[in-house]
PAPASE-976394 format. One record per residue (C-alpha): z, x, y. Coordinates in nm, 2 decimals. Example, Ala and Ser with C-alpha at 12.3 -4.5 7.8 and 13.67 -1.06 7.14 Angstrom:
<rs>
r z 0.78 x 1.23 y -0.45 $
r z 0.71 x 1.37 y -0.11 $
</rs>
This chain:
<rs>
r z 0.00 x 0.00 y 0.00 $
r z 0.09 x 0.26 y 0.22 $
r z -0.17 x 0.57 y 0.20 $
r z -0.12 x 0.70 y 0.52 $
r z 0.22 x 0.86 y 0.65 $
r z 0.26 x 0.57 y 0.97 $
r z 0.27 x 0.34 y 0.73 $
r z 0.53 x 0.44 y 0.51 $
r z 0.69 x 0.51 y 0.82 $
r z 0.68 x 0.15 y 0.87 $
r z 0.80 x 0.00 y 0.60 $
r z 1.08 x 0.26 y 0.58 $
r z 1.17 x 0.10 y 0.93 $
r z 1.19 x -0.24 y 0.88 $
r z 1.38 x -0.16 y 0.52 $
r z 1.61 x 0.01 y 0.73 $
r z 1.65 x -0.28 y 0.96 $
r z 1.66 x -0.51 y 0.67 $
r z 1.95 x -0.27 y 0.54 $
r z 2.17 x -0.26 y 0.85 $
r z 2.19 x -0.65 y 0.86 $
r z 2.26 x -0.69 y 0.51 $
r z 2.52 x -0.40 y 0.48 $
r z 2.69 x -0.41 y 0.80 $
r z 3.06 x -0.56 y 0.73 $
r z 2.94 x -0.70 y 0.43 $
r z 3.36 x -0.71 y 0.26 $
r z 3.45 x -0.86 y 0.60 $
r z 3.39 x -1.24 y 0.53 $
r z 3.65 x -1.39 y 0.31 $
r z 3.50 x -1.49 y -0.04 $
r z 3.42 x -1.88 y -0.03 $
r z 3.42 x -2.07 y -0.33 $
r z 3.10 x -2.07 y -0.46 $
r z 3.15 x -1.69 y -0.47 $
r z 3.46 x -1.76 y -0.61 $
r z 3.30 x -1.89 y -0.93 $
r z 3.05 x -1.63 y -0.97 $
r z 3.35 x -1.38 y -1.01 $
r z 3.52 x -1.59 y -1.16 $
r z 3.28 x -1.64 y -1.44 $
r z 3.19 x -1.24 y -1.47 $
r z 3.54 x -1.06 y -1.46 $
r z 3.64 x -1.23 y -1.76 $
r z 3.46 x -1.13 y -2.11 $
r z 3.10 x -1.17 y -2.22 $
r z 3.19 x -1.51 y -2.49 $
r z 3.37 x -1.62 y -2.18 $
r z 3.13 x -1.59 y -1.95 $
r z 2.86 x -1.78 y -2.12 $
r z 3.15 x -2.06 y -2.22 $
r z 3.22 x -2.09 y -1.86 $
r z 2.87 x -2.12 y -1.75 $
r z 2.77 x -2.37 y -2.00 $
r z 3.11 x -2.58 y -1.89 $
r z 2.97 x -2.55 y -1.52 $
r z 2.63 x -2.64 y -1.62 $
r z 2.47 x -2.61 y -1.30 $
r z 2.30 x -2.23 y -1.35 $
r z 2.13 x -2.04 y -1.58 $
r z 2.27 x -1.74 y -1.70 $
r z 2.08 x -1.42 y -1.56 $
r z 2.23 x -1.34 y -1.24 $
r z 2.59 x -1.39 y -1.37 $
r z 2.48 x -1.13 y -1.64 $
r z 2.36 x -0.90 y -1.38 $
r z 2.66 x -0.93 y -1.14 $
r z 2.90 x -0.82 y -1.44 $
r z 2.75 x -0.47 y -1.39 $
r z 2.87 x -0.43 y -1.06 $
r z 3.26 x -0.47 y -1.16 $
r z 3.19 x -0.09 y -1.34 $
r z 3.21 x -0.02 y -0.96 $
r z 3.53 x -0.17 y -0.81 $
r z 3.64 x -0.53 y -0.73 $
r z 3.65 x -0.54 y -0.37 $
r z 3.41 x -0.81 y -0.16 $
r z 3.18 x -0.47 y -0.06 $
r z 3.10 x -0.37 y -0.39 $
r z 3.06 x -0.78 y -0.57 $
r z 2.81 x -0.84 y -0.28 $
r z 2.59 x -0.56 y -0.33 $
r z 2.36 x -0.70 y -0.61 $
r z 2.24 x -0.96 y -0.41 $
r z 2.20 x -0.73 y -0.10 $
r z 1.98 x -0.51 y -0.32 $
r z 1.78 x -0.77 y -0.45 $
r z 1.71 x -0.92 y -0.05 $
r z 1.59 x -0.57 y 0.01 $
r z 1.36 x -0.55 y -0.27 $
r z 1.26 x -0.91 y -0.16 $
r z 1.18 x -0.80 y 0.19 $
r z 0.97 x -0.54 y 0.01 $
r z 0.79 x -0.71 y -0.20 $
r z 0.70 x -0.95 y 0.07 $
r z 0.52 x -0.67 y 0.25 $
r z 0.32 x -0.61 y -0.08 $
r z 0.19 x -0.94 y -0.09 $
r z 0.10 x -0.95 y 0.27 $
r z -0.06 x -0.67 y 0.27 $
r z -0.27 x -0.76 y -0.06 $
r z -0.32 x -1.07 y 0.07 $
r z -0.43 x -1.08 y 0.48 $
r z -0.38 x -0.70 y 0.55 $
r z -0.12 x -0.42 y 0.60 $
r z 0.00 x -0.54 y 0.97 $
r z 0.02 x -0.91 y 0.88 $
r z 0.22 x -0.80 y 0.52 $
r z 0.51 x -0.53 y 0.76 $
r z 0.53 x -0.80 y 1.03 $
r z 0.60 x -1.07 y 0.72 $
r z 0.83 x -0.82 y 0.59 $
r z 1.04 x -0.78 y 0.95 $
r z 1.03 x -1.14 y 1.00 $
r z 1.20 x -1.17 y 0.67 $
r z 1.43 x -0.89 y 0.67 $
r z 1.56 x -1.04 y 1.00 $
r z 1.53 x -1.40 y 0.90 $
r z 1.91 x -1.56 y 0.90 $
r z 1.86 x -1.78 y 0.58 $
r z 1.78 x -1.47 y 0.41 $
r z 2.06 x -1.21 y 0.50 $
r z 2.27 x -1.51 y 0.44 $
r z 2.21 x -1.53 y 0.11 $
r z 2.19 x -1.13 y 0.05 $
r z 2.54 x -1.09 y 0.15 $
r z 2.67 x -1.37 y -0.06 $
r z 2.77 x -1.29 y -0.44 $
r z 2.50 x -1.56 y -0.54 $
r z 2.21 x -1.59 y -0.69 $
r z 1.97 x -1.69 y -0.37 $
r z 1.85 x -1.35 y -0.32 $
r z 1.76 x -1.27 y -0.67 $
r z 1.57 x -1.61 y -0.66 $
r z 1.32 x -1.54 y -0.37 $
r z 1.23 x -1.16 y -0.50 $
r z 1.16 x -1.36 y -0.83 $
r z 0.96 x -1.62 y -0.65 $
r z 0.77 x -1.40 y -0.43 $
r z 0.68 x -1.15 y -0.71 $
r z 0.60 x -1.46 y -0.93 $
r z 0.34 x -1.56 y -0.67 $
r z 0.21 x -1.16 y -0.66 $
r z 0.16 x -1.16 y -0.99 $
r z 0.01 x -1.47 y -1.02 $
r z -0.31 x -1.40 y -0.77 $
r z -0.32 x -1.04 y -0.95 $
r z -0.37 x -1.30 y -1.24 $
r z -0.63 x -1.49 y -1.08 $
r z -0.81 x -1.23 y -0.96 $
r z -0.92 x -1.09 y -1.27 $
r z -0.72 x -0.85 y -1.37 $
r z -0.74 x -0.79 y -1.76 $
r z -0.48 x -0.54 y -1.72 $
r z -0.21 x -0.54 y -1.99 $
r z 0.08 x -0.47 y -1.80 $
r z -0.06 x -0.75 y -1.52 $
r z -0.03 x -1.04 y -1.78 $
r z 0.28 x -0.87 y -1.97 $
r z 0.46 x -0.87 y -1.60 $
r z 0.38 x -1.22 y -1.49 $
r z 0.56 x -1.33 y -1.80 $
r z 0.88 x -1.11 y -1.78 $
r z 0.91 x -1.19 y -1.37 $
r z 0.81 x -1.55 y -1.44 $
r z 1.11 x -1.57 y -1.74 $
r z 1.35 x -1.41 y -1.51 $
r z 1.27 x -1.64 y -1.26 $
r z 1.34 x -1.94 y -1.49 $
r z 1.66 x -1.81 y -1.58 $
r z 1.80 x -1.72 y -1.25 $
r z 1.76 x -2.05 y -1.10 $
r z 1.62 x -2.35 y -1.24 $
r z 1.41 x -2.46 y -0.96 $
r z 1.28 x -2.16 y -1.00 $
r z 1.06 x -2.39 y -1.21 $
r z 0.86 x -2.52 y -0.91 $
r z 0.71 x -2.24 y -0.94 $
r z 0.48 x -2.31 y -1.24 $
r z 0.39 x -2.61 y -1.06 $
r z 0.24 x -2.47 y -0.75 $
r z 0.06 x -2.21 y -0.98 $
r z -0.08 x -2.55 y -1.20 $
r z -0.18 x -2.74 y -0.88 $
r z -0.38 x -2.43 y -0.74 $
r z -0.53 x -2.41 y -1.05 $
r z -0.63 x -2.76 y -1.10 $
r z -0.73 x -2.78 y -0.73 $
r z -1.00 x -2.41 y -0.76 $
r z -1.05 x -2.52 y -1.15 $
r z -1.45 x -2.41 y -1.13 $
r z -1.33 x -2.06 y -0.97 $
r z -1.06 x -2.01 y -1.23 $
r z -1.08 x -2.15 y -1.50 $
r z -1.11 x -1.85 y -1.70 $
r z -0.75 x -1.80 y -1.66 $
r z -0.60 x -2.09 y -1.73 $
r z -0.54 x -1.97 y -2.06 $
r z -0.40 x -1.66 y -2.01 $
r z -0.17 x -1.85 y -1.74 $
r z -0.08 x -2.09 y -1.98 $
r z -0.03 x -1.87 y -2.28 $
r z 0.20 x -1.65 y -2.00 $
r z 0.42 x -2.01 y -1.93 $
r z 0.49 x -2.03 y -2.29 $
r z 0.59 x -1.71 y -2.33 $
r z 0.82 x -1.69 y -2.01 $
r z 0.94 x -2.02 y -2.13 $
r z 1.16 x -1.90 y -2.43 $
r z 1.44 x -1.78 y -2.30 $
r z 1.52 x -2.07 y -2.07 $
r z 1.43 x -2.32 y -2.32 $
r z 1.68 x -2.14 y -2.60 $
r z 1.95 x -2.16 y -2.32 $
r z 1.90 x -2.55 y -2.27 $
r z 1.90 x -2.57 y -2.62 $
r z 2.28 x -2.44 y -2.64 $
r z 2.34 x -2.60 y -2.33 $
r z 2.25 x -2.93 y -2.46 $
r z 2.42 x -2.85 y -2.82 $
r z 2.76 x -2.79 y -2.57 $
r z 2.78 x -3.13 y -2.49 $
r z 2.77 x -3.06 y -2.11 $
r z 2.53 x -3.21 y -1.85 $
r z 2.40 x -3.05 y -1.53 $
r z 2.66 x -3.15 y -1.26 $
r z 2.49 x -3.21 y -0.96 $
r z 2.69 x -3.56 y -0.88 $
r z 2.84 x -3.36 y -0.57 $
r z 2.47 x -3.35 y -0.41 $
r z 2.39 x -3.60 y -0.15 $
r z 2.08 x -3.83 y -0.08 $
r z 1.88 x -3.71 y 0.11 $
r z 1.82 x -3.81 y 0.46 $
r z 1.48 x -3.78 y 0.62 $
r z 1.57 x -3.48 y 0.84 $
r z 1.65 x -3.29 y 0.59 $
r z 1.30 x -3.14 y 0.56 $
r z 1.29 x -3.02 y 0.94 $
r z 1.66 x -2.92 y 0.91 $
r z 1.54 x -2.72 y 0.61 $
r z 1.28 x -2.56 y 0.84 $
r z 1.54 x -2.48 y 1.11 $
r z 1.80 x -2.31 y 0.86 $
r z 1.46 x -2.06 y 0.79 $
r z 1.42 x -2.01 y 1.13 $
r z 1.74 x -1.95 y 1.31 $
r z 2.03 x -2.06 y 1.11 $
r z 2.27 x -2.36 y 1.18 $
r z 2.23 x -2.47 y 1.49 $
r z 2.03 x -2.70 y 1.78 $
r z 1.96 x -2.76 y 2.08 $
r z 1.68 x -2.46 y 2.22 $
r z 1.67 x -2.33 y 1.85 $
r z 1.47 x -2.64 y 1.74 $
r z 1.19 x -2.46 y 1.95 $
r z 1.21 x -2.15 y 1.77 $
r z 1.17 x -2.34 y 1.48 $
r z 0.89 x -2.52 y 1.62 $
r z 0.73 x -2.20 y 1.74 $
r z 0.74 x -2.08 y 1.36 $
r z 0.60 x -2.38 y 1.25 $
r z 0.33 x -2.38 y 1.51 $
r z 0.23 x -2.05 y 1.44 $
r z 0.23 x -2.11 y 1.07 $
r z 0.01 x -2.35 y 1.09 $
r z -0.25 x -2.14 y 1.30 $
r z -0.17 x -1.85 y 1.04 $
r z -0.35 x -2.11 y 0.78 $
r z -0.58 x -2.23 y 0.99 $
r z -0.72 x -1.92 y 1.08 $
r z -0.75 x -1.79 y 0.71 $
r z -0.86 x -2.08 y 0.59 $
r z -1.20 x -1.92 y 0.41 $
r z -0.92 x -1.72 y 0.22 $
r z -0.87 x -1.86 y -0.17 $
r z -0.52 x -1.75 y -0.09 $
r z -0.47 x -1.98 y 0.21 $
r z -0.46 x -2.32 y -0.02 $
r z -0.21 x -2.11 y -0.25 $
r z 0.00 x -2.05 y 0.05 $
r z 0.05 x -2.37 y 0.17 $
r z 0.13 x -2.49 y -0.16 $
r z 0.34 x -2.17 y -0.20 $
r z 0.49 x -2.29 y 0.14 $
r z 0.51 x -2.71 y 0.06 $
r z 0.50 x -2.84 y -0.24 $
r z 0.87 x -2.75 y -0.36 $
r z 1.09 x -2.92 y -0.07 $
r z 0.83 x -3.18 y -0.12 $
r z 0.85 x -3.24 y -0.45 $
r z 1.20 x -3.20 y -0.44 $
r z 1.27 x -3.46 y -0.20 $
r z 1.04 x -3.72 y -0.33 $
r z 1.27 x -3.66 y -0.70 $
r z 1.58 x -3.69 y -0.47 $
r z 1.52 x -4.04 y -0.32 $
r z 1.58 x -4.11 y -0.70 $
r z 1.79 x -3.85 y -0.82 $
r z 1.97 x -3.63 y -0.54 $
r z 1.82 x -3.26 y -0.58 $
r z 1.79 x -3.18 y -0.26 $
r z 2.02 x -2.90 y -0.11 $
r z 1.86 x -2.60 y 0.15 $
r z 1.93 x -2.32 y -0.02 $
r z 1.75 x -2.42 y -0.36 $
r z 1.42 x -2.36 y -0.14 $
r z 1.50 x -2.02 y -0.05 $
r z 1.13 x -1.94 y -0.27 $
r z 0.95 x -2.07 y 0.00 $
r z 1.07 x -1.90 y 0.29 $
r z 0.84 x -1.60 y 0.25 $
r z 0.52 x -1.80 y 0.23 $
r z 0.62 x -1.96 y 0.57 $
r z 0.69 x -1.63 y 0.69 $
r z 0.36 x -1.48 y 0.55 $
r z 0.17 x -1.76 y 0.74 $
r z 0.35 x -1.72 y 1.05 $
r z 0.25 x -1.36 y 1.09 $
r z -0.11 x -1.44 y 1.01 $
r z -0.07 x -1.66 y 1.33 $
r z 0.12 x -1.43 y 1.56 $
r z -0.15 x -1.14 y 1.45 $
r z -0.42 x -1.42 y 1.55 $
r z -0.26 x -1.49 y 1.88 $
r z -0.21 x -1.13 y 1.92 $
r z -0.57 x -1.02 y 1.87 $
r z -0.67 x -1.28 y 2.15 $
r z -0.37 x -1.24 y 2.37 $
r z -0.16 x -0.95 y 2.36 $
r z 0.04 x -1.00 y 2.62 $
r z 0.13 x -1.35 y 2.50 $
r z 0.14 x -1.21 y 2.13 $
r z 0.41 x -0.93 y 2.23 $
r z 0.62 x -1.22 y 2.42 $
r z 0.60 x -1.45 y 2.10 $
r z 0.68 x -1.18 y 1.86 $
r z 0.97 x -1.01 y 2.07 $
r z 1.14 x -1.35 y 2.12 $
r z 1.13 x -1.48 y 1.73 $
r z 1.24 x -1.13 y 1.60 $
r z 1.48 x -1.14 y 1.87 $
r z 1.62 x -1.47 y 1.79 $
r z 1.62 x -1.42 y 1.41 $
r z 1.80 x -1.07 y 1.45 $
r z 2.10 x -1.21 y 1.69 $
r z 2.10 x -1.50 y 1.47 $
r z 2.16 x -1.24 y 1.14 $
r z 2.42 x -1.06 y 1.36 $
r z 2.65 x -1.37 y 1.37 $
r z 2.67 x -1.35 y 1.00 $
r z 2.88 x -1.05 y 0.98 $
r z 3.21 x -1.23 y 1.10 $
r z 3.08 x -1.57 y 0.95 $
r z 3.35 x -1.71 y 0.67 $
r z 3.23 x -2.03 y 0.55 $
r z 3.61 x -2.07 y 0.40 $
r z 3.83 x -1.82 y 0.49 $
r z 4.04 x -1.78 y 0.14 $
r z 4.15 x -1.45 y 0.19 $
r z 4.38 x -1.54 y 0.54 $
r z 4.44 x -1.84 y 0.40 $
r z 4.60 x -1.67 y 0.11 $
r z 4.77 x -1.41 y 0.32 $
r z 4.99 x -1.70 y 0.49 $
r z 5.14 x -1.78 y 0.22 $
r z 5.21 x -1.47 y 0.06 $
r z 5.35 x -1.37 y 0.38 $
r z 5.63 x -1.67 y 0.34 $
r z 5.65 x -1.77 y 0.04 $
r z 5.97 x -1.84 y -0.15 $
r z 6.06 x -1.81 y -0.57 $
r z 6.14 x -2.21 y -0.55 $
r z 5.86 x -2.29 y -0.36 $
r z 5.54 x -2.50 y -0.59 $
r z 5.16 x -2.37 y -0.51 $
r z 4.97 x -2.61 y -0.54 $
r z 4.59 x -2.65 y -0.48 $
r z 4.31 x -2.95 y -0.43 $
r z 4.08 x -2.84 y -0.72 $
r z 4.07 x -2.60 y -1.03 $
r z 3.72 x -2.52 y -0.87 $
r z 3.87 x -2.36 y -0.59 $
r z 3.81 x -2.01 y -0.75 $
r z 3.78 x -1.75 y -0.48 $
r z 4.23 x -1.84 y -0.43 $
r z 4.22 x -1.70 y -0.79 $
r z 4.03 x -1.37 y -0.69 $
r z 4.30 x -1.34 y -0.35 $
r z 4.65 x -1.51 y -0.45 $
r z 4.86 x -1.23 y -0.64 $
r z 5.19 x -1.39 y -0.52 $
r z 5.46 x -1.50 y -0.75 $
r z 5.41 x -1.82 y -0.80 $
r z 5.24 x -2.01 y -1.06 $
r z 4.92 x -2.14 y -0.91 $
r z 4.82 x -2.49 y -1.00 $
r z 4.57 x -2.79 y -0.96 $
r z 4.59 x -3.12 y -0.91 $
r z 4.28 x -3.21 y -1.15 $
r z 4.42 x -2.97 y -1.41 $
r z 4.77 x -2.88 y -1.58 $
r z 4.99 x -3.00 y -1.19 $
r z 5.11 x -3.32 y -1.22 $
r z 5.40 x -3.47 y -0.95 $
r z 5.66 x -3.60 y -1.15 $
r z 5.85 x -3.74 y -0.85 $
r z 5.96 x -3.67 y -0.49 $
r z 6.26 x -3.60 y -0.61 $
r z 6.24 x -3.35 y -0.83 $
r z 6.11 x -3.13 y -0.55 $
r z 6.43 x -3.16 y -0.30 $
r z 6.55 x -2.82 y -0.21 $
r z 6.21 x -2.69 y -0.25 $
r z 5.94 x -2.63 y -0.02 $
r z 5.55 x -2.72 y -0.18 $
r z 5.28 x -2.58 y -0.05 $
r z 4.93 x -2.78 y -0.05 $
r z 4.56 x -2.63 y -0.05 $
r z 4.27 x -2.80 y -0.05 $
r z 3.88 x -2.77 y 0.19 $
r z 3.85 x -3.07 y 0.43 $
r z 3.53 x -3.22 y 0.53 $
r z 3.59 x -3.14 y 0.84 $
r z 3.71 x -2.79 y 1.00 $
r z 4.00 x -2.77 y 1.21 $
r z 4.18 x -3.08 y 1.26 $
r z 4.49 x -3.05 y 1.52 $
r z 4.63 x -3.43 y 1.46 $
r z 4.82 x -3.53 y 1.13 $
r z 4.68 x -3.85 y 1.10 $
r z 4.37 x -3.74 y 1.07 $
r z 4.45 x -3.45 y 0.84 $
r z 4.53 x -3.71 y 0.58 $
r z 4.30 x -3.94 y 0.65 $
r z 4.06 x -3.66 y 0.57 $
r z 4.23 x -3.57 y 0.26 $
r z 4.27 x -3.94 y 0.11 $
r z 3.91 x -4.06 y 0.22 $
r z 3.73 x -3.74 y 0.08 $
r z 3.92 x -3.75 y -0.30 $
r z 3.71 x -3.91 y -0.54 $
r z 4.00 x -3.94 y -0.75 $
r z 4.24 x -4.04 y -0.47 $
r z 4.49 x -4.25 y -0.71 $
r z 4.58 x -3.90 y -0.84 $
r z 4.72 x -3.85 y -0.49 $
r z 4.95 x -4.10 y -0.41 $
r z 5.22 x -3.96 y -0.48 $
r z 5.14 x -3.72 y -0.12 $
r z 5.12 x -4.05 y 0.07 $
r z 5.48 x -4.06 y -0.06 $
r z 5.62 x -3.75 y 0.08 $
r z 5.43 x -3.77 y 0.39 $
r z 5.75 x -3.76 y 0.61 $
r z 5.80 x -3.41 y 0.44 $
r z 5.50 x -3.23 y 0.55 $
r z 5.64 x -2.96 y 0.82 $
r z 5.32 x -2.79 y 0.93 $
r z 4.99 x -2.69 y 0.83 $
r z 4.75 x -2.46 y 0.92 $
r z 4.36 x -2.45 y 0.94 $
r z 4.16 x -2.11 y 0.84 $
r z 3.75 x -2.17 y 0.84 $
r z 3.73 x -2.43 y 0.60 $
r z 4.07 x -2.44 y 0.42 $
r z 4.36 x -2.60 y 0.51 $
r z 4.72 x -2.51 y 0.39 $
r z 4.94 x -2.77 y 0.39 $
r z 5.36 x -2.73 y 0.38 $
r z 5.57 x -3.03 y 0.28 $
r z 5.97 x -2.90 y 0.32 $
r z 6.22 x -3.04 y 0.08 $
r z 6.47 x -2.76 y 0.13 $
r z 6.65 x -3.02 y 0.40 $
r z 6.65 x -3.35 y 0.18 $
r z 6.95 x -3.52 y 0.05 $
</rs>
């Protein structure tokens, strides 16, 4: 890709910048509890592992199998997180590969920057998830695949779009829209290539095994995929989707960005639109949220993160655009450029302090007051990242597991402490705080007997998305 020294100058650059985003601070945000089930899952041993993942029954196996390696290397937040920084850098490379293969070696490095400073993706290369691992498997699913297409009758070409496309399937399993955009470009260019439909197909089946054996046991396990806690979806989700690509969280002025990336996407197409590979990239780009939300007004699939695949065909067309504005406009090219790579980089920035639930202070304060009669007690057995910080001495329990209240009474002259993850961050009045609590518990009967102590509860404290509770006995008659 690079066969003069500039150029690998280049994509040593924006690696670098892709890099310092990714790296800088990475231990400083507190574990949240998604994270906390990932190391949950690999510090224990191999048969416990896979029993815990086919309890959870919500991933497939592969990146939980690769995480395990990093424990060789310590246990802090630093060291857990860098598998899935790794695999956003190799992402951000391989992006550049397929740019460059694809529209040229400018368009494939300004594809590369756009995602190496893109928000959604540092966000999900400095989280001990599986996000990261699923858009380098996406992307270099898609490489292979126009390799494919292309003609190549290279044994190691068809041997490699079945390994990456099997490692794709059992990282994720929406990794399996995939397939389908490969199908539908197929189906849609059928007189071009239908020569290699069969090799494709042959290549599905093979890839196929693994991830079919693993539903097999799965199934055998008696467990279904638990996706109950997804929500319907609403009809901006697919814009809001687009947003979280291009800036983050956020609105107001930030929907223009977003518009601005859309906008130049859409010229980036349009202005390749003799290329083969422009259909592929808007079905590359499309057809997974799409899909995906049309199954989700029947059966809720649809969460932002599960799309990460298709955030590098967006950025691939928007930098065919900005190069087309570019060629005509420079001045007006530079401006564009400078203020979305701008944007996306302060954007990235914010991550580093960013705890979506701050388990690690939360954990702290009560360690730091915590008594040998007092009762820990916690929302949710799923909350898994207090397992990875609480090393206090007292027995840590769960409401929906082994905790049960017998009575109010048996906790006078005791204080009990209360965890659980509100719906809502930071609230200052009581009443509200419980309202929160009662309203959000889909088994609220379990929790009546809080209502009952209610007049007990002495403080409570609110750290980024978990809230610690105190109910004081030591007083009571």
């Amino acid at each position: 890709m690079a066969k003069r020294p500039w150029r690998l100058g280049a994509v040593t650059l924006l690696l670098l910048v892709a890099f310092a985003l990714r790296a800088h601070h990475l231990n400083k945000p507190s574990l949240w509890t998604d994270e906390g089930g990932t190391v949950f899952a690999t510090r224990q041993a191999w048969r416990d592992t896979v029993d815990y993942l086919l309890d959870d029954a919500v991933h497939p196996p592969l990146f939980f199998f690769v995480q395990k390696a990093a424990f060789a290397f310590g246990e802090s937040e630093y060291v857990m997180r860098w598998p899935a920084m790794i695999f956003g850098l190799l992402g951000v490379a391989v992006v550049a590969r397929v740019g460059s293969e694809w529209m040229g070696f400018e368009a494939g490095v300004l594809a590369a920057l756009l995602t190496a400073v893109s928000p959604f993706a540092v966000l999900y290369s400095r989280e001990v998830r599986m996000y990261s691992l699923l858009m380098l498997l996406v992307t270099s699913a898609m490489w292979s695949f126009s390799r494919l297409i292309a003609g190549s009758a290279r044994v190691a070409v068809r041997a490699g779009f079945a390994l990456i496309s099997s490692a794709l399937y059992l990282t994720h399993y929406f990794g399996l829209l995939t397939p389908l955009v490969q199908f539908a470009f197929l189906v849609l260019t059928f007189q071009r290539h239908y020569r290699h439909l069969r090799w494709w197909v042959v290549s599905q089946v093979v890839a196929a095994v693994p991830v079919g054996l693993w539903l097999i046991v799965q199934y055998a396990h008696g467990v279904t995929l638990k996706i109950a806690w997804i929500q319907p979806p609403q009809w901006t989700d697919l814009p809001r989707t687009l947003m979280q690509f291009a800036g983050g969280d956020g609105g107001g002025w930030l929907w223009r960005v977003a518009a601005l990336c859309v906008v130049m996407a859409a010229l980036g197409v349009w202005a390749r639109r003799a290329s083969a590979r422009s259909s592929l990239l808007v079905m590359w780009m499309l057809l997974p949220p799409l899909v995906t939300y049309a199954v989700s007004l029947r059966r809720p699939l649809y969460v932002d993160r599960y799309m990460i695949g298709s955030l590098p065909a967006l950025m691939l067309a928007t930098s065919a655009g900005m190069l087309f504005v570019f060629r005509r406009l420079r001045l007006a090219g530079v401006i564009l450029l400078a203020t979305m790579i701008g944007v996306f980089a302060w954007r990235s920035t914010q991550l580093w302090d960013r705890s979506v639930e701050n388990w690690r202070d939360a954990v702290s304060f009560i360690t730091a007051d915590e008594r040998d009669t007092d009762v820990l007690v916690r929302r949710s057995v799923y909350y898994r990242a207090m397992d990875y910080y609480y090393h206090g001495k007292l027995q840590l329990q769960s409401t929906d597991a082994e905790w049960r209240a017998e009575s109010p009474s048996a906790l006078i002259g005791r204080r009990l402490w209360f965890v659980y993850v509100p719906s809502t961050d930071g609230y200052e009045d009581k009443e509200a705080l419980l309202e929160d609590l009662y309203s959000h518990a889909q088994d609220v009967d379990s929790l009546n007997w809080l209502k009952e102590i209610e007049p007990f509860l002495h403080q409570w404290r609110n750290f980024d998305g978990v809230t610690v509770m105190v109910y004081d006995f030591s007083s009571a008659p």
